[in-house]
C-alpha positions in Angstrom: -69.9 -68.6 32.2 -67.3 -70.9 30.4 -64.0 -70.5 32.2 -61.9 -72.2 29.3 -63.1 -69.3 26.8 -62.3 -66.6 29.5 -58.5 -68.1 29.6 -58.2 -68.8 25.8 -59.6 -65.2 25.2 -57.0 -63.7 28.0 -54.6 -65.9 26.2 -55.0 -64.4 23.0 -54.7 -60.9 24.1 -51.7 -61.6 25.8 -49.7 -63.2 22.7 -50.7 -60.5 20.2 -49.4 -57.7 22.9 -46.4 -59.3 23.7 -45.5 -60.1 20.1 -46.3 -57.1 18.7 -44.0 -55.4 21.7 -41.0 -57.2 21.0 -41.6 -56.7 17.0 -42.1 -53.1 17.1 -41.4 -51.8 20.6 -38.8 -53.4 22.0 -35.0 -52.7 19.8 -33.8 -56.0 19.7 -34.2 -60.0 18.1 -35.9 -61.5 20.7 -34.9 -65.2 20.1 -37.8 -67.3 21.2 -38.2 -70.6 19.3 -42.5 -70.4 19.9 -43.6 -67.0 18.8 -46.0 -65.6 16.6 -43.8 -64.3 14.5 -41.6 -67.2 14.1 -44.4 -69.3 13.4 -46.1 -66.9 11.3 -42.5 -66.5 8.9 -41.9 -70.1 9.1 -44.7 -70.5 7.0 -44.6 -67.3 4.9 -40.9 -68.3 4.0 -42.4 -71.7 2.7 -44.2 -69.7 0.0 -41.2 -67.2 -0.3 -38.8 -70.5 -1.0 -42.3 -71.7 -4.0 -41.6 -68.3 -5.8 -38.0 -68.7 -6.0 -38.6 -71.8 -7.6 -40.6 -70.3 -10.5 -39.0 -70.3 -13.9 -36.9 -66.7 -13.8 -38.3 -65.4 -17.1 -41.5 -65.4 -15.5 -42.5 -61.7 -15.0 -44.8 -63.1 -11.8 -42.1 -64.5 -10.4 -40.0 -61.3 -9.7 -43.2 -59.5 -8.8 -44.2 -61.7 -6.0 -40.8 -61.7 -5.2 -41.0 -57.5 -4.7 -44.7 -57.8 -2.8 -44.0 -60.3 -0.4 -42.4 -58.4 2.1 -44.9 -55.5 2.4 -48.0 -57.9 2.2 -45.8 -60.0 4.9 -45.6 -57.1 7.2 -48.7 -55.8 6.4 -50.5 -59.5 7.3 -48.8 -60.1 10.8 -49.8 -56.8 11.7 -53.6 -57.5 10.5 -52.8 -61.1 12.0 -51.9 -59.0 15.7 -55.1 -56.8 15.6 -57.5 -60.0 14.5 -56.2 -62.2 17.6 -56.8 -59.5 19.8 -60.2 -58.9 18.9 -61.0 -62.6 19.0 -59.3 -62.4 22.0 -61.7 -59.8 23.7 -64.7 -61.5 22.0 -63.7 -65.4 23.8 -63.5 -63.0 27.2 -67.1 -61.2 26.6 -68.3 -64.7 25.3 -67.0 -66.5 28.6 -68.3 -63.7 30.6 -71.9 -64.1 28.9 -71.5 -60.4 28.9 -75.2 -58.8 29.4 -75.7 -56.1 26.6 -78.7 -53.4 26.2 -79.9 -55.1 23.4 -80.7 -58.4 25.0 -81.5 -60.4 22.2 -77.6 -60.3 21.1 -77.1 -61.7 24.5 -75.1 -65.1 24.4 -74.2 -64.9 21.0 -70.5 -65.0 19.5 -71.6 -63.1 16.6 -72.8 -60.0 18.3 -69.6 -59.7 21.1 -67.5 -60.6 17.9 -69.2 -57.8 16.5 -68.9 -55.8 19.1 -65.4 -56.4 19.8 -64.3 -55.4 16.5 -66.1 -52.1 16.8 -64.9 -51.5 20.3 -61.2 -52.2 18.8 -61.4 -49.8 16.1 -63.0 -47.1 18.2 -65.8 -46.7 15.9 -68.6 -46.6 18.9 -71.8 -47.4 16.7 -73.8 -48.1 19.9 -76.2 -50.3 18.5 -74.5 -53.1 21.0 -73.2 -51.9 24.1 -72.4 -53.6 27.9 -74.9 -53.4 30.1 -72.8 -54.0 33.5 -69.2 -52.8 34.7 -67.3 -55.7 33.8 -68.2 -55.2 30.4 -67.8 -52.1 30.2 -64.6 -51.9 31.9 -63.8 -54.5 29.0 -64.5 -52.3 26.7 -62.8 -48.9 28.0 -59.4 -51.2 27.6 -60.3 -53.0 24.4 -60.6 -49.0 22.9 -57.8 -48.1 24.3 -55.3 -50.7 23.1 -56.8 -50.8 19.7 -56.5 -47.2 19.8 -52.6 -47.3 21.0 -52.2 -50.5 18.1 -53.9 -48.2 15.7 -51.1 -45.1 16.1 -48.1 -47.6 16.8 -48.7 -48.7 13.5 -49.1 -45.5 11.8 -45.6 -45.1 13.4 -44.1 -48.3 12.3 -44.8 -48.1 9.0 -42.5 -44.6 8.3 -39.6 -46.1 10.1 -39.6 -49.3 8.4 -39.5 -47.7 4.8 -37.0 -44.6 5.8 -34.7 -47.2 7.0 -35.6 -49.1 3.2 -34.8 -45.7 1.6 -31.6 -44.6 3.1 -30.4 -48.6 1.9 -31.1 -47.4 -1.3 -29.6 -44.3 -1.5 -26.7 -46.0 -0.2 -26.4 -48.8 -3.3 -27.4 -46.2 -5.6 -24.2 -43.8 -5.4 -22.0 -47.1 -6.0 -23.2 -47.6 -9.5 -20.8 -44.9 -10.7 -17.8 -46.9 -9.0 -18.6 -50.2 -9.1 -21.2 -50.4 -12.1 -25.0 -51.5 -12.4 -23.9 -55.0 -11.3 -21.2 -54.6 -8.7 -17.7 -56.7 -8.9 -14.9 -56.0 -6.8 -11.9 -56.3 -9.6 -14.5 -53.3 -11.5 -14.5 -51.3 -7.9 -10.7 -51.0 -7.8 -10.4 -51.2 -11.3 -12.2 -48.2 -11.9 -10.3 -45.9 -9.4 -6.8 -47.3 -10.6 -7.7 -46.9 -14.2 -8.4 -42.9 -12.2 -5.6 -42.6 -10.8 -7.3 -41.7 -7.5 -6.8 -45.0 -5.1 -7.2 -42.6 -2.6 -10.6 -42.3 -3.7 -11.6 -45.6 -2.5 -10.9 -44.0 1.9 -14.1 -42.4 1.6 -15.8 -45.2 -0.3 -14.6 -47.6 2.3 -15.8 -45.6 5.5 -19.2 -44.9 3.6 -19.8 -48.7 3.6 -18.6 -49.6 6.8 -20.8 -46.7 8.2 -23.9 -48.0 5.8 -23.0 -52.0 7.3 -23.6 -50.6 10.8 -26.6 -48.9 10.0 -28.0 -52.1 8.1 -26.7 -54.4 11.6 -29.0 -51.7 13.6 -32.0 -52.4 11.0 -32.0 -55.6 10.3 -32.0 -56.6 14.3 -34.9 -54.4 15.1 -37.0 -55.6 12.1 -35.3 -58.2 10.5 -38.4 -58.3 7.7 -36.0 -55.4 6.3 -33.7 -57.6 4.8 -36.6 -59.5 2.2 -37.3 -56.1 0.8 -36.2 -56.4 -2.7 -34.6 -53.1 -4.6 -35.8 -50.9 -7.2 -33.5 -52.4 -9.5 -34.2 -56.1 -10.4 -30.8 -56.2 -11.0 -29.6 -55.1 -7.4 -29.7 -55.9 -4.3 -28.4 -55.1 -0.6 -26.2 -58.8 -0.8 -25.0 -58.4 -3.7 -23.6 -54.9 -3.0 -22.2 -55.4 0.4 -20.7 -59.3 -1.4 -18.8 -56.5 -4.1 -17.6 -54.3 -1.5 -16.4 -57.5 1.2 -15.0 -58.6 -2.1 -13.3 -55.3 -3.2 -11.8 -55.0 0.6 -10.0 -58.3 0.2 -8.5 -57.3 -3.0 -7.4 -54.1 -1.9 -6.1 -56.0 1.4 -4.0 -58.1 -1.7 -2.8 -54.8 -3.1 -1.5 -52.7 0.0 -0.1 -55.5 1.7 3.3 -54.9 0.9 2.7 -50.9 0.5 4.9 -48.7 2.8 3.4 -45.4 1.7 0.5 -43.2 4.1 -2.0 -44.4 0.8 -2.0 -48.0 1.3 -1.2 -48.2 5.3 -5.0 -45.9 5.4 -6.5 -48.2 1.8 -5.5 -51.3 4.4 -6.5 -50.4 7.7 -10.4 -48.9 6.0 -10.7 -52.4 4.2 -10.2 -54.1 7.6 -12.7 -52.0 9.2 -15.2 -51.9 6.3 -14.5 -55.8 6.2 -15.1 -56.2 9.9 -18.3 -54.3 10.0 -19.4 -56.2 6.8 -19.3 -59.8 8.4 -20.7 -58.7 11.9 -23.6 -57.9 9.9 -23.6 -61.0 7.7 -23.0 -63.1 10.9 -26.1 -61.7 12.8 -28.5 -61.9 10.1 -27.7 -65.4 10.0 -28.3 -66.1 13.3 -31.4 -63.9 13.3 -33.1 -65.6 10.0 -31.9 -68.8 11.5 -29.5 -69.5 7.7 -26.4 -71.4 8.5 -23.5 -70.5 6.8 -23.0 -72.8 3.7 -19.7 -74.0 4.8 -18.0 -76.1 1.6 -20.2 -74.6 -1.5 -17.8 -74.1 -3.8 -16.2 -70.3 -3.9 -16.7 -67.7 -6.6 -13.3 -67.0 -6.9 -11.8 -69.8 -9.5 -8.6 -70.1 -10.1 -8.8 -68.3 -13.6 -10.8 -65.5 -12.6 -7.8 -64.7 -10.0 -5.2 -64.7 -12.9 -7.6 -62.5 -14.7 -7.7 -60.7 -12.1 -4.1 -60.5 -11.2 -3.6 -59.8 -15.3 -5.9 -56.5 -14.9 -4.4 -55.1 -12.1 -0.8 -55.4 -13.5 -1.7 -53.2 -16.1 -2.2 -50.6 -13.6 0.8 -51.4 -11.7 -1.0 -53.0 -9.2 0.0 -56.6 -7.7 -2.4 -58.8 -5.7 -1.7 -62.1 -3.7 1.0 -62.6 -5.2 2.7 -66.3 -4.8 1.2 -69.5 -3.1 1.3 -67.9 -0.3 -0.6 -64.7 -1.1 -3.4 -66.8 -2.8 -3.7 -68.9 0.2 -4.3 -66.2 2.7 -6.8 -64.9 0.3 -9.0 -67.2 0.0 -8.9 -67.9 3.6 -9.9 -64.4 4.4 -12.9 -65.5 1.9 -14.1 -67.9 4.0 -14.5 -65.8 7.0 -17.6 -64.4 5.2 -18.7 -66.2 1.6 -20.5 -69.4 3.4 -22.7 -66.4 5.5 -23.6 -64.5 1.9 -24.0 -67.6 0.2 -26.4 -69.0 2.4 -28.3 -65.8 2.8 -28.6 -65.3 -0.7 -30.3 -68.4 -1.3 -32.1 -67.6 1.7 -33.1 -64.0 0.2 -33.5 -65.6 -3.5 -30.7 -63.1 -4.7 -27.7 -63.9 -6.7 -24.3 -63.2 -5.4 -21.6 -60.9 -7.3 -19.2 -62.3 -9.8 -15.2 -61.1 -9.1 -14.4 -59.8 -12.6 -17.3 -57.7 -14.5 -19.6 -59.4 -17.2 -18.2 -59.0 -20.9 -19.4 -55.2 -22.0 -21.4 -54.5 -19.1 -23.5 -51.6 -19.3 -24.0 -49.0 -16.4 -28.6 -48.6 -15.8 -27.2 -44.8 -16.1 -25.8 -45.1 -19.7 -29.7 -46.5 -20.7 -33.1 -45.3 -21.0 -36.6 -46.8 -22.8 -36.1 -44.1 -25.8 -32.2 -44.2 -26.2 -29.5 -46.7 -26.6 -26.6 -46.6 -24.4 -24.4 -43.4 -23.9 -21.0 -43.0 -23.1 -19.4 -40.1 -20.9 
């Protein structure tokens, strides 16, 4: 009998359990600095941060980029299921557990064998426990491979229905923001409409979609690396567009007397609110500081372009020193959070003014040029 193995073996069982618990089980970030799972994405992230660094143009680049999360997820769950059967075969080893076939007795092979078996409930019987212990070892080896085994089967649904309804989400903002999302298009787009109003139901879909993403991306923050179907989009870069889009409408409404622009300001603050909670949290879970002095996206020239475009719809936005001031620090109540996920994430953040002749995905297809509507 070799008491260290029986220990190690207990030990083993033990972390997988509780790791897999507080991963899957239990609906919150457990914040524990030695975990499996921290260890484990400490050293994933290594070779997430190596494929960032690939040259962009290089198709493999973007398509390790999409596979790493589900290989990620689908590894520390085949990590979880190989420590515990390692774990059960240290205990049987320890134990010098007698077997009917006594020639496998005393080797790490045959209870390594066996334990695997026992795990995945396939019951071969060509290696069995001759005594109670082990077979008492064995009834609750079956059983919590068979438990891991439908826990799984469960995990996997919620994990991508949460990843669909985030893209459903981004999807329906293509028509108001464009293909690549920038909050002077956003506004622009309903003021060129004539339906400002518009944007109140806009505003409470995203605050409602933020909320939904905070409850996500706590529970299983491996969410968040899932890349979109689009290589052009991305959960960041949307929410950036819309945090964006909330402080220029904040700019536009602030002097506004009128029921339209008392509800257009009091959704921004709420949709604004609810978008840095979630930037916040996600960098406390992913353990990414906020990237405090990186310079801002919003230059100087881009806001007099921007002011310039919303004039033209009658529209005025941080006007004066002062105006500008406030601005940009209501900026930096969020931009150091996205900017540091997004290098985190490898994603690029939203410009504030659209790209020169942008094109909507919508308006394009592999056997057409573009359309208009």
């Amino acid at each position: 009998m070799s008491v260290p193995a029986v220990i190690l073996g207990i030990f083993c069982v033990i972390v997988a359990l509780v790791d897999a618990f507080e991963s899957v089980v239990l609906p919150r970030t457990v914040r524990r600095s030695i975990r499996l799972r921290t260890v484990f994405y400490y050293f994933s992230a290594l070779v997430y941060s190596a494929t960032g660094r690939l040259p962009r143009k290089l198709k493999l680049r973007q398509a390790l980029l999409v596979a790493f999360a589900p290989i990620n997820f689908l590894t520390l769950i085949s990590a979880w299921a190989c420590l515990m059967i390692v774990g059960f075969t240290l205990i049987h080893w320890g134990l010098s557990t007698p077997l009917i076939n006594s020639a496998e007795d005393g080797k790490f092979t045959s209870y390594f064998y066996f334990s695997g078996v026992t795990f995945f409930t396939l019951g071969y019987g060509d290696v069995v426990p001759l005594h109670g212990v082990g077979r008492l070892l064995a009834i609750l080896e079956a059983g919590l491979g068979f438990g891991f085994l439908a826990l799984v089967i469960g995990y996997v649904p919620v994990i991508y229905s949460a990843f669909s309804r985030r893209e459903s989400t981004m999807l329906k903002l293509d028509s108001k923001a464009g293909s690549e999302p920038s909050a002077l298009e956003i506004v622009r787009r309903h003021a060129q409409a004539g339906v400002m109003e518009s944007l109140i139901p806009l505003l409470r879909e995203w605050e409602d979609f933020s909320a939904q993403l905070l409850e996500s991306y706590l529970s299983y923050p491996i969410l968040a690396y899932y890349r979109s179907q689009h290589d052009d989009q991305s959960w960041l870069r949307s929410l950036t567009a819309m945090m964006d889009a909330c402080m220029l409408i904040k700019g536009v409404t602030a002097n506004g007397t009128d029921l339209t622009s008392r509800q257009l300001a009091f959704h921004a603050k709420a949709t604004f609110v609810m978008g840095r909670h979630l930037l916040v949290d996600l960098s406390y879970v992913l353990a990414v500081p906020p990237r405090t002095g990186a310079p801002t996206r919003l230059t100087h020239e881009n806001l007099e372009y921007i002011r310039a475009t919303l004039r033209e719809y009658g529209l005025s936005c941080a006007a004066g020193p002062d105006g500008e001031r406030h601005l940009r620090d209501s900026i930096e109540l969020y931009e150091p959070y996205a900017i540091g996920l997004a290098e985190d994430l490898i994603v690029d953040l939203p410009d504030w003014i659209p790209q020169a002749d942008m094109i909507d995905n919508w308006q394009t297809s592999a056997w057409e040029g573009a359309k208009h509507f």
